[in-house]
N, C-alpha and C positions, 0 to 999 in steps of 0.2 A: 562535521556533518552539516548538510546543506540544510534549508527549512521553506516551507512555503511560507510567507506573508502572513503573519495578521493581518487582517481587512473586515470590513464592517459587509455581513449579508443584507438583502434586498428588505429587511425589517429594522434596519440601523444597528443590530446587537453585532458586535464584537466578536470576532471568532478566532479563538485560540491558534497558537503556530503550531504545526503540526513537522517533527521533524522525519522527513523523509529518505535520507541519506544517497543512498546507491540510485533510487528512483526519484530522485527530486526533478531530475529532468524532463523524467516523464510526466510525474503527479503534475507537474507545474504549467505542462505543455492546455492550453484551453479545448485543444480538440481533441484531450483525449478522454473518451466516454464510459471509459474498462478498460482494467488493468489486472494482468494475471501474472503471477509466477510459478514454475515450475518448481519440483523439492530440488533437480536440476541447477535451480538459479539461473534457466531462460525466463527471459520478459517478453510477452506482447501485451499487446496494446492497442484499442479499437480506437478509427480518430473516424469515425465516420463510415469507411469500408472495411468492415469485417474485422477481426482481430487479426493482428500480425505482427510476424516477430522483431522484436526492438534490441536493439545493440547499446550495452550500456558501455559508457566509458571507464569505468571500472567493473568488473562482475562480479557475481559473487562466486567465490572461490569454493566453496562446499556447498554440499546438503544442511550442514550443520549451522553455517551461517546466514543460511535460507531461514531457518530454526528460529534462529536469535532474532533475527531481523522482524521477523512475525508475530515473533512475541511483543518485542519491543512496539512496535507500531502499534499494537493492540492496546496497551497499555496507555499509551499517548490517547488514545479514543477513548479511553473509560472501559476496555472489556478483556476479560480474563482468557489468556489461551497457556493452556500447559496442558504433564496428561493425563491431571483430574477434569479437564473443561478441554479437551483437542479440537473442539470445533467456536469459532468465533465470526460473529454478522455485525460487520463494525462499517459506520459511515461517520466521514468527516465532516464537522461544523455548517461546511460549506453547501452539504448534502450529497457530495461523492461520496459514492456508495462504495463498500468493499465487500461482498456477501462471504459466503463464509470461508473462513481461516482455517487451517488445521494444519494441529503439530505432527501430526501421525506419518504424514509422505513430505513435511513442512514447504506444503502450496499455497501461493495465496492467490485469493484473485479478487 
C-alpha cells in the first residue's frame, strides 16, 4: 500500500502518514480539493473545475472492498465507521477534509 508523506503543517507539528492505497495517486495529487467514491468503486475528484471522474490504475473490484477501504481509512483518522456508527466526517492532519463516510451504500467522499 502506497502512503502519503509525513510532513510538518504550516505550525511546524508533525503530521502522521496517512495510508491511502488504491487512491494514493489521487489524495497525493496537490490540486485535488474533493474526493469522492462511489459503493460502485468510481472515483472523482475536484482539481479546481467541478468534480470529475478519475481512472485509477488499479480499481476497486467490489462494493465490498469500497467497504473495507472506508473503513480502514477511517480508522487511520481516529473515527469509527461500521454498522453501529455508518456514518463518518473524517479530515486528514493536513486539513483535507473527507465529510461524511458511510458503510451503508459504502461511499465515500
Amino acid at each position: 500500500m502506497a502512503a502519503v508523506s509525513t510532513r510538518a503543517n504550516e505550525a511546524g507539528t508533525a503530521l502522521r502518514t496517512i495510508f491511502f492505497g488504491l487512491l494514493d495517486d489521487v489524495a497525493s495529487d496537490p490540486q485535488v480539493t474533493d474526493l469522492a467514491v462511489t459503493c460502485d468503486g468510481r472515483v472523482w475528484a475536484d482539481r479546481g473545475n467541478g468534480m470529475r471522474e478519475t481512472v485509477l490504475r488499479v480499481p476497486f473490484r467490489s462494493p465490498q472492498v469500497v467497504r473495507e477501504y472506508a473503513v480502514q481509512l477511517c480508522a487511520q483518522l481516529g473515527r469509527r465507521l461500521d454498522d453501529a456508527c455508518p456514518i463518518a466526517d473524517a479530515a486528514r492532519p493536513d486539513g483535507f477534509t473527507s465529510p461524511p463516510v458511510q458503510t451503508a451504500s459504502a461511499c465515500m467522499r
